[in-house]
Backbone as JSON, one array per atom type, in Angstrom:
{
  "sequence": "XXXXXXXXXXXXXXXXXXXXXXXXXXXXXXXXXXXXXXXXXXXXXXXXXXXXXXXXXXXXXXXXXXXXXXXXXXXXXXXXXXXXXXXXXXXXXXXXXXXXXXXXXXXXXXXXXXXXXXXXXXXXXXXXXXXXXXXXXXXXXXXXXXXXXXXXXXXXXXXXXXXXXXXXXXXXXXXXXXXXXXXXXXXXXXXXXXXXXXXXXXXXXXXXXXXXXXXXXXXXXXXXXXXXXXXXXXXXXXXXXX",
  "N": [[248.54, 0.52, 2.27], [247.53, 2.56, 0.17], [247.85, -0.25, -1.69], [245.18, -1.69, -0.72], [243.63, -0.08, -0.78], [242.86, 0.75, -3.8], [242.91, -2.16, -4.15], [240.12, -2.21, -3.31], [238.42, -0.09, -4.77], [239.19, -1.81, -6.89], [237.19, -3.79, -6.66], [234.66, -2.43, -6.36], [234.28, -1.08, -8.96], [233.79, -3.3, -10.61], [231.14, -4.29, -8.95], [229.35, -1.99, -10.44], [230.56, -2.12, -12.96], [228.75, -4.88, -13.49], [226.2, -3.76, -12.94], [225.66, -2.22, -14.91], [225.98, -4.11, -17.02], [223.76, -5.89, -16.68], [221.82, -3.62, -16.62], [220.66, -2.96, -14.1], [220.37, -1.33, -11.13], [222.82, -2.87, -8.24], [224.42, -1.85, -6.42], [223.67, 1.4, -5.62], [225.71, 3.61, -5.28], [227.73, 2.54, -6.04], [229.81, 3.29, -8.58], [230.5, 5.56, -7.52], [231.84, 5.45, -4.69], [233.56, 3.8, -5.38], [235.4, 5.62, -7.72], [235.97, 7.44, -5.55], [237.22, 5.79, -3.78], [239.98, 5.69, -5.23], [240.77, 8.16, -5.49], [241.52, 8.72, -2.65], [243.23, 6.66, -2.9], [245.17, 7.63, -4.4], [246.17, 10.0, -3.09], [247.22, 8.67, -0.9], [249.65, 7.6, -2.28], [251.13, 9.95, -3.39], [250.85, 12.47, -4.55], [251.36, 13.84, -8.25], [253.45, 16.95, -9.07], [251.33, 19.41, -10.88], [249.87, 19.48, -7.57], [247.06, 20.18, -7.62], [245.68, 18.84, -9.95], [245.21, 16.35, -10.46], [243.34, 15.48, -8.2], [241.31, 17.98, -8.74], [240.32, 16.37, -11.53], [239.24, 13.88, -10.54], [237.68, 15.24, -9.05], [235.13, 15.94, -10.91], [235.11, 13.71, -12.32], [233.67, 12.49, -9.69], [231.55, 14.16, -9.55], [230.08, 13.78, -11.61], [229.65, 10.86, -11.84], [227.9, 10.93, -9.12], [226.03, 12.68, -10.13], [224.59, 10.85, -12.13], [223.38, 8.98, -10.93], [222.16, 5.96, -10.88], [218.38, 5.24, -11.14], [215.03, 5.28, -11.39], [215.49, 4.74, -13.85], [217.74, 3.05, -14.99], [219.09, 3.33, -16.83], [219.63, 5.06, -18.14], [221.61, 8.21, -18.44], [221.55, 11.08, -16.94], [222.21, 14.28, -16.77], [220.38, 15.64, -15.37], [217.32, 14.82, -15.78], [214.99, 15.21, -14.83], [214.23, 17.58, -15.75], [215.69, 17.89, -18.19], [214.47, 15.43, -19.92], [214.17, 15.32, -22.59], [216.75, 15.41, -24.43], [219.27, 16.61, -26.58], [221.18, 15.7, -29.16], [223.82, 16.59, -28.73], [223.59, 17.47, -26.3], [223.49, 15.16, -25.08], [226.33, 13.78, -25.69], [227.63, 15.12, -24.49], [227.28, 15.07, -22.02], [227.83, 12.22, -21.47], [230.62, 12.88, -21.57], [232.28, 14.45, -20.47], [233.02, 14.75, -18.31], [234.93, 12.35, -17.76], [237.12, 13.69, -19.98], [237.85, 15.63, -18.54], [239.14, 15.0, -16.89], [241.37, 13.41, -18.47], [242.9, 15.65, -19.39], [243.44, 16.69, -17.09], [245.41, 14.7, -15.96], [247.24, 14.86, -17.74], [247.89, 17.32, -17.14], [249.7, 17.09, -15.42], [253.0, 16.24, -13.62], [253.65, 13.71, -14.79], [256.24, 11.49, -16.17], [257.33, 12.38, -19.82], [256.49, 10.56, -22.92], [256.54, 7.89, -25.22], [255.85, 8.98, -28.42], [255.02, 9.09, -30.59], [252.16, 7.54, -30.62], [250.63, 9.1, -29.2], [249.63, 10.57, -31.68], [249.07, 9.22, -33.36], [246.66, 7.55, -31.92], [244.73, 10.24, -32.62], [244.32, 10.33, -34.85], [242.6, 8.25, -35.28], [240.48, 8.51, -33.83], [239.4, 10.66, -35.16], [239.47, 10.07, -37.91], [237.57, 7.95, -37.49], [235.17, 9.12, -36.24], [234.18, 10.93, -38.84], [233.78, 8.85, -40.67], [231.74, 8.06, -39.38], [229.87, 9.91, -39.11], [229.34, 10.46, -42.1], [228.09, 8.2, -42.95], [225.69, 8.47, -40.87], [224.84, 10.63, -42.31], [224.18, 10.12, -44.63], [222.14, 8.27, -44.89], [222.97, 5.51, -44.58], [223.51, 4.07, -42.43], [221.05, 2.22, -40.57], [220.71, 2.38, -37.59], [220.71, 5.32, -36.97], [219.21, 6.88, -35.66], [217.2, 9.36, -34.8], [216.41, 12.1, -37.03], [217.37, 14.45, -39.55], [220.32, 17.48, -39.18], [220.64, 17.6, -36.86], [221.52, 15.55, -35.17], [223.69, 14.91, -35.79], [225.47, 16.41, -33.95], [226.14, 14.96, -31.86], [228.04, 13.41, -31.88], [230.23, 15.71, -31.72], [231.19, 16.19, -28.59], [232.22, 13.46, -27.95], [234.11, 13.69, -29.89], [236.1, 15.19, -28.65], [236.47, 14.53, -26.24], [237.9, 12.23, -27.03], [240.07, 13.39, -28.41], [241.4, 14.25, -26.16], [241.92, 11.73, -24.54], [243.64, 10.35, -26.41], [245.71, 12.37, -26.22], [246.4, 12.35, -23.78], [248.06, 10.34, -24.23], [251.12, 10.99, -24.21], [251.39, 11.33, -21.57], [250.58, 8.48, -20.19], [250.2, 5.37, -22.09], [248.27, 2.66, -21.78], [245.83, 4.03, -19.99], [245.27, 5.79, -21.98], [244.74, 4.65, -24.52], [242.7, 2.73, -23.34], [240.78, 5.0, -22.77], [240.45, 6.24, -25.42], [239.34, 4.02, -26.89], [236.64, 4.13, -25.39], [236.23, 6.15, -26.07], [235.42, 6.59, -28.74], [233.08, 4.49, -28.47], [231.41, 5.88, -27.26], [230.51, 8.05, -29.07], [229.38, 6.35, -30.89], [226.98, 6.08, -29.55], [225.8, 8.56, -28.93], [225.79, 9.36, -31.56], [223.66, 7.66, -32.12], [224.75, 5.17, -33.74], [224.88, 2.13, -35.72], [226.79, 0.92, -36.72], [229.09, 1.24, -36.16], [231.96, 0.62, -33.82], [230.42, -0.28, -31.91], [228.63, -2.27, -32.95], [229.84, -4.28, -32.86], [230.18, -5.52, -30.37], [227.5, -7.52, -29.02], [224.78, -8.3, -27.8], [221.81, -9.25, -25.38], [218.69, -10.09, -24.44], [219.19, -10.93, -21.37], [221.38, -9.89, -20.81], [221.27, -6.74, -21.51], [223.24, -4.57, -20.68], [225.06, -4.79, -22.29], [227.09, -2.98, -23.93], [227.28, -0.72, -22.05], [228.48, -2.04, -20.15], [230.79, -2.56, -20.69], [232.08, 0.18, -22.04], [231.77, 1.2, -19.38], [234.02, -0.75, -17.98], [236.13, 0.17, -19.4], [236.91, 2.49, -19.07], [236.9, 2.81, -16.16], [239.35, 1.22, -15.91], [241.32, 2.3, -17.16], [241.3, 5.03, -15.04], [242.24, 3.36, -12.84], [244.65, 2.47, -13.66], [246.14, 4.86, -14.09], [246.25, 5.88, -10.88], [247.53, 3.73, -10.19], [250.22, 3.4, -11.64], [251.18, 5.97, -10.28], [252.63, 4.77, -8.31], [254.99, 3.92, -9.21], [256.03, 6.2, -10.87], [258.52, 8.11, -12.61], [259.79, 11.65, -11.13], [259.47, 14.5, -12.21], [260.59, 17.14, -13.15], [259.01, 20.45, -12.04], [259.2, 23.3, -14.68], [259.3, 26.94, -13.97]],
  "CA": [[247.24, 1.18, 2.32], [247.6, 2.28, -1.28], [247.08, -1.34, -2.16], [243.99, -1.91, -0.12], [242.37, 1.53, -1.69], [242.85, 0.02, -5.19], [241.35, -3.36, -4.62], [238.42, -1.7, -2.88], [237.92, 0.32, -6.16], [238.58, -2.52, -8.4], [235.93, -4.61, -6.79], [233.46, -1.64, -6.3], [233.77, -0.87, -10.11], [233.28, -4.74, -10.57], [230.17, -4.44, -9.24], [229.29, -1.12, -11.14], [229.96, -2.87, -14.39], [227.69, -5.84, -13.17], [224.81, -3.12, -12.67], [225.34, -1.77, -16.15], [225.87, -5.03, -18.15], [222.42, -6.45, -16.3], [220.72, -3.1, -16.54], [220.03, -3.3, -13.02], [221.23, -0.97, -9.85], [223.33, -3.77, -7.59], [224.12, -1.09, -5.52], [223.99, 2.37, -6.38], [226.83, 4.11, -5.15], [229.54, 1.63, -6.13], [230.48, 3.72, -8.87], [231.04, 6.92, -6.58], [232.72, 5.51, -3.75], [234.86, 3.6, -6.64], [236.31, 6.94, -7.92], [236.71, 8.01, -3.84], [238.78, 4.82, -3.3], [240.75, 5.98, -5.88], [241.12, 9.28, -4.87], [242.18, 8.05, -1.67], [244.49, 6.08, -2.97], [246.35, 8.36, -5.36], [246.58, 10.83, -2.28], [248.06, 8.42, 0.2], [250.38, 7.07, -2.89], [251.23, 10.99, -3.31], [250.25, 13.28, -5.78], [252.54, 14.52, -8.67], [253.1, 18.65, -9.51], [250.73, 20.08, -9.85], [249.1, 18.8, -7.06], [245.57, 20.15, -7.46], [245.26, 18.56, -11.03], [244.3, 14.64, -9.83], [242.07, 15.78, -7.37], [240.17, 18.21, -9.96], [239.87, 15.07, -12.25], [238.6, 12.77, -9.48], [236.41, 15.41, -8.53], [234.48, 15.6, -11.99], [234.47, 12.23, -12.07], [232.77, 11.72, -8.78], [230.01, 14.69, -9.86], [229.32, 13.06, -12.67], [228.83, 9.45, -11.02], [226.55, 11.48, -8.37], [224.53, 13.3, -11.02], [224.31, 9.9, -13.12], [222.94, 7.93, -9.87], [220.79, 5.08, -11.21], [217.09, 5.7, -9.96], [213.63, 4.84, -12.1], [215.58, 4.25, -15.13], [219.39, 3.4, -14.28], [220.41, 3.22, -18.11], [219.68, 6.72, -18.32], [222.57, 8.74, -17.38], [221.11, 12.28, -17.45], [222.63, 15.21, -15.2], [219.45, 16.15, -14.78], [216.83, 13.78, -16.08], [213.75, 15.5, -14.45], [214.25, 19.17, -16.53], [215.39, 17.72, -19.72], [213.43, 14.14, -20.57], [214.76, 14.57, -24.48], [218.36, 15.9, -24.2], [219.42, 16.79, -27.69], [222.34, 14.44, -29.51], [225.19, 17.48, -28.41], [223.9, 17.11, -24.85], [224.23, 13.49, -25.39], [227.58, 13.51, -26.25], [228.19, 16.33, -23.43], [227.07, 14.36, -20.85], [228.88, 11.03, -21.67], [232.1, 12.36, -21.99], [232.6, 15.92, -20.22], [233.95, 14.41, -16.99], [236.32, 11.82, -18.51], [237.85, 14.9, -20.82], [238.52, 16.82, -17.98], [240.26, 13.87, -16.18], [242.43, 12.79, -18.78], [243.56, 16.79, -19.36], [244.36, 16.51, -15.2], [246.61, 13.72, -15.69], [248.05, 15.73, -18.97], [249.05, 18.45, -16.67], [250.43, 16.62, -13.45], [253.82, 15.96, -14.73], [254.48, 12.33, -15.38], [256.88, 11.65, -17.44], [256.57, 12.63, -20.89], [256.68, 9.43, -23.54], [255.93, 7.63, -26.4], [255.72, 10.32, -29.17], [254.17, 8.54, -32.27], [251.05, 6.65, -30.17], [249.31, 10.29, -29.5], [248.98, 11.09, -33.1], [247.9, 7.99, -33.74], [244.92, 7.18, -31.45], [243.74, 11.08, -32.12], [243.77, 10.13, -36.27], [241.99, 7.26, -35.43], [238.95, 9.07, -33.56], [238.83, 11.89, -36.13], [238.65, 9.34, -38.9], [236.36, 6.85, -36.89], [234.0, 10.1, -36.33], [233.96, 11.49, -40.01], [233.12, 7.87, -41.26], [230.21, 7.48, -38.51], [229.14, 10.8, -39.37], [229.19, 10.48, -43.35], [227.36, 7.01, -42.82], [224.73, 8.66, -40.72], [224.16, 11.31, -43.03], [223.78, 9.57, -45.87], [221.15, 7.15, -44.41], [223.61, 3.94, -44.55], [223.22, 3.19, -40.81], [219.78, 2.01, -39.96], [220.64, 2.92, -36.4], [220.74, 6.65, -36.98], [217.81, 7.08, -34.61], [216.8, 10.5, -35.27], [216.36, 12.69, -38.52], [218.28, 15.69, -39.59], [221.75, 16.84, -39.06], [221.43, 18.16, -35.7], [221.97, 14.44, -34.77], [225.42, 14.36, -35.92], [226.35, 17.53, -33.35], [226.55, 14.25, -31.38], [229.98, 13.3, -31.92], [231.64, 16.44, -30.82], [232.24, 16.62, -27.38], [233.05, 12.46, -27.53], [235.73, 13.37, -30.57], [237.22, 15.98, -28.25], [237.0, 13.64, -25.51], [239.11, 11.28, -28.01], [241.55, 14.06, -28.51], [241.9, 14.11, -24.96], [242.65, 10.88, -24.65], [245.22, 10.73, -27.59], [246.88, 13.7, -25.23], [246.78, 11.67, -22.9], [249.11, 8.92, -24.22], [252.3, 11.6, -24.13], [252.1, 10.92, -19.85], [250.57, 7.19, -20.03], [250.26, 5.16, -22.79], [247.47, 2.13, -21.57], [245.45, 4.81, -20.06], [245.18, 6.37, -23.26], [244.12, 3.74, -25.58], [241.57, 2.86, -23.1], [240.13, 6.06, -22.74], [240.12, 6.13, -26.5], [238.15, 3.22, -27.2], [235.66, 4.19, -24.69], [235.2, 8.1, -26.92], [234.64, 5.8, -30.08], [231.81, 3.72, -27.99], [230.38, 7.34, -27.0], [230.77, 8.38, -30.68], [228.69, 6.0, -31.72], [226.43, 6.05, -28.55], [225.45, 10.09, -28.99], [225.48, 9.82, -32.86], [223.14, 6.64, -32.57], [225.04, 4.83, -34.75], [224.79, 1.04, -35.04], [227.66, 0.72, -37.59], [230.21, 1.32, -35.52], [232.48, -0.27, -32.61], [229.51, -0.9, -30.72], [228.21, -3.08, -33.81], [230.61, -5.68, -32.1], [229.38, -5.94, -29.05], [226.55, -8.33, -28.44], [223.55, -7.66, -26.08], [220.46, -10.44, -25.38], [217.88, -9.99, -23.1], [219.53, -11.38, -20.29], [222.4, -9.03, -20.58], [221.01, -6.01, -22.01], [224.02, -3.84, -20.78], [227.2, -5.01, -22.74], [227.53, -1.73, -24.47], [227.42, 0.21, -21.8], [229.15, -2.37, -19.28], [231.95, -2.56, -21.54], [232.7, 1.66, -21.63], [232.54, 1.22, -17.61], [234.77, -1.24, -17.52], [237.09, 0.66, -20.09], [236.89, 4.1, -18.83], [237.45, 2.64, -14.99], [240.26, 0.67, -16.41], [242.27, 4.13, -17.36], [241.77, 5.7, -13.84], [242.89, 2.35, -11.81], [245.87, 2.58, -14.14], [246.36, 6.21, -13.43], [246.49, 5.72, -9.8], [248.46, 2.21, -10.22], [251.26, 4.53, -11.72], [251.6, 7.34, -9.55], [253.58, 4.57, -7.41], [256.18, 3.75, -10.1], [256.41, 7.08, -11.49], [259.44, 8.88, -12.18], [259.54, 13.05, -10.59], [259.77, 15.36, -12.99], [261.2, 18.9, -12.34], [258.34, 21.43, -12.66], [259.52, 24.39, -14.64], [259.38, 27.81, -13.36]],
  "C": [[246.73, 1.48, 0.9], [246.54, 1.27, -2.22], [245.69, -1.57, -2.33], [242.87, -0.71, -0.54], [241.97, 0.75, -3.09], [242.18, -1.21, -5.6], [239.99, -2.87, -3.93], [237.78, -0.8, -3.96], [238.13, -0.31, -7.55], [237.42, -3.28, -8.63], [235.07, -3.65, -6.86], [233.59, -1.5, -8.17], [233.37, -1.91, -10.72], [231.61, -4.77, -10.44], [228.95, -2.93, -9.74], [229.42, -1.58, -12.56], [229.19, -3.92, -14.72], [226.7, -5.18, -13.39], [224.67, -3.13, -13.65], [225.23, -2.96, -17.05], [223.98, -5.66, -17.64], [221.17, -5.48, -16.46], [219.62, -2.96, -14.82], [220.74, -2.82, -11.73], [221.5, -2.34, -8.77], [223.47, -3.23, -6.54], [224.39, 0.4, -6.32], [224.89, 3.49, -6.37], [228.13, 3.25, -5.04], [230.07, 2.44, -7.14], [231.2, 5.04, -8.32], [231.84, 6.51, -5.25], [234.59, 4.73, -4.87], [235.96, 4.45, -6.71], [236.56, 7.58, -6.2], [237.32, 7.0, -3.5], [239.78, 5.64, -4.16], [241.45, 7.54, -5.78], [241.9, 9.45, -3.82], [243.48, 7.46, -2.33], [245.64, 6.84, -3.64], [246.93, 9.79, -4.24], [247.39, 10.26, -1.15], [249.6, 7.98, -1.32], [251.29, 8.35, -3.15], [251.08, 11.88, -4.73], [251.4, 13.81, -6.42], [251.8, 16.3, -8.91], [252.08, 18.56, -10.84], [249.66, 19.6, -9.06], [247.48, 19.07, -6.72], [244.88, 19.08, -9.08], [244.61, 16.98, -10.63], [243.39, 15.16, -8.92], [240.79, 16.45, -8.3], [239.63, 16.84, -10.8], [239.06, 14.22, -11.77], [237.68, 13.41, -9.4], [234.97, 15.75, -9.54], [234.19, 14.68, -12.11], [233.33, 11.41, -11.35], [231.09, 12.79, -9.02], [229.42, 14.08, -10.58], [228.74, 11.75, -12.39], [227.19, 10.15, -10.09], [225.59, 12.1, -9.32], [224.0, 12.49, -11.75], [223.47, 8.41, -11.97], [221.99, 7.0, -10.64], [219.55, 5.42, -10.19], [216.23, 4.9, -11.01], [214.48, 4.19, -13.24], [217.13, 4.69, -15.27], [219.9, 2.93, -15.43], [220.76, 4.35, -19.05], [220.33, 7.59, -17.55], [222.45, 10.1, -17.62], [221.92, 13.29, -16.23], [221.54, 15.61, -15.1], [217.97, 15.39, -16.05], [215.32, 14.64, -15.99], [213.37, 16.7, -15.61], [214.63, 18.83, -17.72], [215.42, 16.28, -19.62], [214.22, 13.99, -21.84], [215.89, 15.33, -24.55], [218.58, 15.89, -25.82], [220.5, 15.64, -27.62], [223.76, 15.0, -28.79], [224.91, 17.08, -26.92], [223.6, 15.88, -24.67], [225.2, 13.36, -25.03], [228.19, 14.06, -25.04], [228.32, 15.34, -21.93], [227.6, 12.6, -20.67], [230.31, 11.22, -21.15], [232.64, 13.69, -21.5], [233.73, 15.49, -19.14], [235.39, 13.86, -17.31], [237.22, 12.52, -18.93], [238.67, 15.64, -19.7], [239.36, 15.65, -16.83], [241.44, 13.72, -17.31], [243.08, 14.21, -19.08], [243.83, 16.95, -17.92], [245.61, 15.89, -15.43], [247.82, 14.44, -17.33], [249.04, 16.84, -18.57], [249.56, 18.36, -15.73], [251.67, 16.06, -14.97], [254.49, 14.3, -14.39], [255.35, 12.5, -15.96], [256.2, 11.68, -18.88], [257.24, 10.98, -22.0], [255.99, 9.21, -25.05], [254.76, 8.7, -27.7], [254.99, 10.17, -30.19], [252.89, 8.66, -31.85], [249.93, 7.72, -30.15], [248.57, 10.74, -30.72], [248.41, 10.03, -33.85], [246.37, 7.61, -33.78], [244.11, 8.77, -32.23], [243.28, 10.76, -33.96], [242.57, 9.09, -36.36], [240.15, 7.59, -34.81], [238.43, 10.17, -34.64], [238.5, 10.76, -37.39], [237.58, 8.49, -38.3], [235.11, 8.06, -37.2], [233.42, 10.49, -37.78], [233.46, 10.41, -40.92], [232.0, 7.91, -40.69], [229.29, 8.74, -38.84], [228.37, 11.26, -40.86], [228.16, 9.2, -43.38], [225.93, 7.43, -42.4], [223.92, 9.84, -41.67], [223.69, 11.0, -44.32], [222.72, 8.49, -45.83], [221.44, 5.7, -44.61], [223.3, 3.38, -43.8], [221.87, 3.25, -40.31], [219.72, 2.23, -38.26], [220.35, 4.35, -35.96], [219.37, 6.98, -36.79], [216.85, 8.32, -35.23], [217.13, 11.41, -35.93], [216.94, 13.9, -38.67], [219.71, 15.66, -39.12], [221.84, 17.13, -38.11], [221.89, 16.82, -34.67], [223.54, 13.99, -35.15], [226.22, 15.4, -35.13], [226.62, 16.19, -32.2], [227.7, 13.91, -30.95], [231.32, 13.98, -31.67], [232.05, 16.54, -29.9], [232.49, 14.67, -27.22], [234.09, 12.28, -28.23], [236.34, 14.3, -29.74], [237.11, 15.29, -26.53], [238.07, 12.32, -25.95], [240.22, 11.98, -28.01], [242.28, 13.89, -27.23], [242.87, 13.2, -24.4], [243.87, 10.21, -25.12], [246.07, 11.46, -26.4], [247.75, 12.64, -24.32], [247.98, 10.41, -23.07], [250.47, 9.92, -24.12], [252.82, 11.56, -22.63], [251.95, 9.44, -20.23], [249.78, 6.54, -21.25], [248.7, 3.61, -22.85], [246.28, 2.71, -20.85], [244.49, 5.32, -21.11], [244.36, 5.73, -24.06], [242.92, 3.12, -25.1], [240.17, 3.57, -22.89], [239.39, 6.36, -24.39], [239.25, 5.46, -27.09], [237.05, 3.43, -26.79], [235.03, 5.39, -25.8], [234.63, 7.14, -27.74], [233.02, 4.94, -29.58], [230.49, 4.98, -28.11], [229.96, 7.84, -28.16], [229.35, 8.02, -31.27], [227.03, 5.94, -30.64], [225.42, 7.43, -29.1], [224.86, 10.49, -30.41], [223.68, 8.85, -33.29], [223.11, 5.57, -33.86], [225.22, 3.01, -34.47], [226.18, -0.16, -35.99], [229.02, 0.45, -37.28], [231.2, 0.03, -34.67], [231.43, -1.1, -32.38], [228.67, -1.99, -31.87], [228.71, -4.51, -33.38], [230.7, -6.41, -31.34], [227.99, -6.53, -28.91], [226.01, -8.03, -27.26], [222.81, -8.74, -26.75], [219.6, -9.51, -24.48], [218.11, -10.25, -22.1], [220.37, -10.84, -20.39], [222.04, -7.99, -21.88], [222.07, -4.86, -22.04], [224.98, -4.05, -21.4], [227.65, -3.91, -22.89], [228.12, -0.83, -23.12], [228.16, -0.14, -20.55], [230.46, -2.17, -19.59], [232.8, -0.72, -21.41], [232.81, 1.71, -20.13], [233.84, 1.26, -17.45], [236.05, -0.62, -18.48], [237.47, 1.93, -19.36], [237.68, 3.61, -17.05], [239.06, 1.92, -14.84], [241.62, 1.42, -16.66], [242.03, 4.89, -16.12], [242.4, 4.84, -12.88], [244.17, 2.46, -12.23], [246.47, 3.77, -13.77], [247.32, 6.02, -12.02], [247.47, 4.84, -9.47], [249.6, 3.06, -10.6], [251.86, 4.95, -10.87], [252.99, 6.41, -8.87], [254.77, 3.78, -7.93], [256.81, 4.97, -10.62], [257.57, 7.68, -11.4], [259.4, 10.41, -12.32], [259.82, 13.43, -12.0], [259.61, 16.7, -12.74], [259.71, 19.59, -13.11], [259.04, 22.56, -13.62], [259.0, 25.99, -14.13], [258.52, 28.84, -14.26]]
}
């Protein structure tokens, strides 16, 4: 059953990163039943201690899909779209990357095993320097992408570098997870800061596929909860302490 949860949320995010790379709702609750396959599945597969922490995660996840519903203008992922139109760069950044954060601190405190000790301090050097370059770049007027003027455009980058930290954390339970989650903050990074210097400098968009950017963080970010869930049914217990 498991199984059959998992490919029903690999194809639904399938065609969820189709919408976004085309710019174009396919359907518009494939990314929300997505994260509820997956939910499903990590509950019949069985949940580790503490067992409210995956469910919290999932269920951020799935608000955020529902408050991000594609509608008039499905490349705009606003929690609330109607009441703020010009969202500052912080609630930018906020709204990218709030949910994710509080997923990969779920799976931080369900106890997997604990692992690979170097890899965390790695990825989190690698978002704090990524950020402090993208942020010295935009302030100095290097990056012709740096959309809009002043510095309150670089409050951008904080809640997707402490969605990076997160991630980092995250590699001490799972280690592919992690590094995907990671790449995705750096996308956001440069996403929130409007930076064109960055990662996302690498990624190619046309007119006929206007989404890469933002198909690409889908398919990264969904990539680290299928894995998640894919886990749970290898995992080895680990004693709560008291």
């Amino acid at each position: 059953m498991s199984r059959w949860l998992l490919g029903a949320a690999g194809f639904l995010a399938f065609v969820h990163a189709s919408a976004e790379l085309l710019d174009k709702p396919v359907f518009r609750y494939a990314e929300v039943l997505a994260l509820v396959a997956l939910l499903a599945a990590a509950l019949v597969a069985g949940l580790p201690s503490p067992r409210w922490a995956l469910p919290v995660g999932f269920g951020a996840l799935i608000l955020d899909a529902l408050l991000s519903l594609p509608e008039a203008a499905p490349s705009q992922q606003f929690l609330s779209p109607t009441v703020l139109p010009s969202p500052s760069a912080f609630e930018v950044g906020m709204r990218l990357t709030w949910a994710p954060f509080l997923f990969a601190m779920a799976v931080l405190i369900a106890s997997f095993p604990l692992r690979r000790r170097l890899l965390p301090f790695a990825l989190g050097a690698v978002v704090l320097g990524y950020a402090i370059g993208i942020v010295i770049l935009a302030h100095d007027g290097a990056d012709p992408g740096y959309l809009l003027t002043g510095s309150h455009r670089q409050t951008g980058a904080v809640m997707p570098v402490i969605m990076g930290l997160g991630a980092a954390a995250l590699a001490f339970r799972s280690g592919p997870p992690a590094v995907a989650l990671t790449v995705a903050a750096l996308l956001h990074i440069d996403d929130a800061v409007g930076s064109s210097l960055g990662v996302s400098a690498l990624i190619p968009s046309s007119t006929t596929l206007p989404g890469s950017l933002a198909a690409l963080t889908t398919v990264l970010e969904m990539s680290a909860y299928l894995l998640v869930v894919a886990g749970l049914n290898s995992r080895t217990p680990v004693p709560v302490p008291d």
